[in-house]
N, C-alpha and C positions, 0 to 999 in steps of 0.2 A: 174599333170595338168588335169583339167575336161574340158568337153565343153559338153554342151547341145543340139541336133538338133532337130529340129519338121518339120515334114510333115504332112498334110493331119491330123490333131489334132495330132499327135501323136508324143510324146518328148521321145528322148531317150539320155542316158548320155555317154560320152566315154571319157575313162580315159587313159592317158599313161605318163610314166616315163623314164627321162632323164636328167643328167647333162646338157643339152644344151636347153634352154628352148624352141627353135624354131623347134628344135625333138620333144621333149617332147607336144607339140600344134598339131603338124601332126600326131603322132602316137596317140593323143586322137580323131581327128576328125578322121580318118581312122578307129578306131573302133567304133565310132558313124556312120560313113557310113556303115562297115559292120553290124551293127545292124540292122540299118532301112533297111537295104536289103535283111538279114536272115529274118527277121520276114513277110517280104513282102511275100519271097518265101513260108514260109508254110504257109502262110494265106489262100495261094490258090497254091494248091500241084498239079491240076489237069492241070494247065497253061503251 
């Protein structure tokens, strides 16, 4: 399963794998959350 998020222009993709599709849909957007949030943080390290 993929899922695509955008913030502030910014698209990031997050992918996760499950026999259960409705895991597999959470564990993709849970790593599209943590993406857009890692990157947020070193954008600006000084915050």
């Amino acid at each position: 399963m993929t899922v695509r998020l955008a913030k502030d222009g910014r698209i990031v993709n997050g992918q996760g794998a499950d026999t259960d599709i409705v895991v597999a849909s959470a564990k993709a957007y849970l790593h599209a959350l943590n993406k857009l949030h890692s990157k947020l943080e070193r954008a600006h390290p000084q915050v």
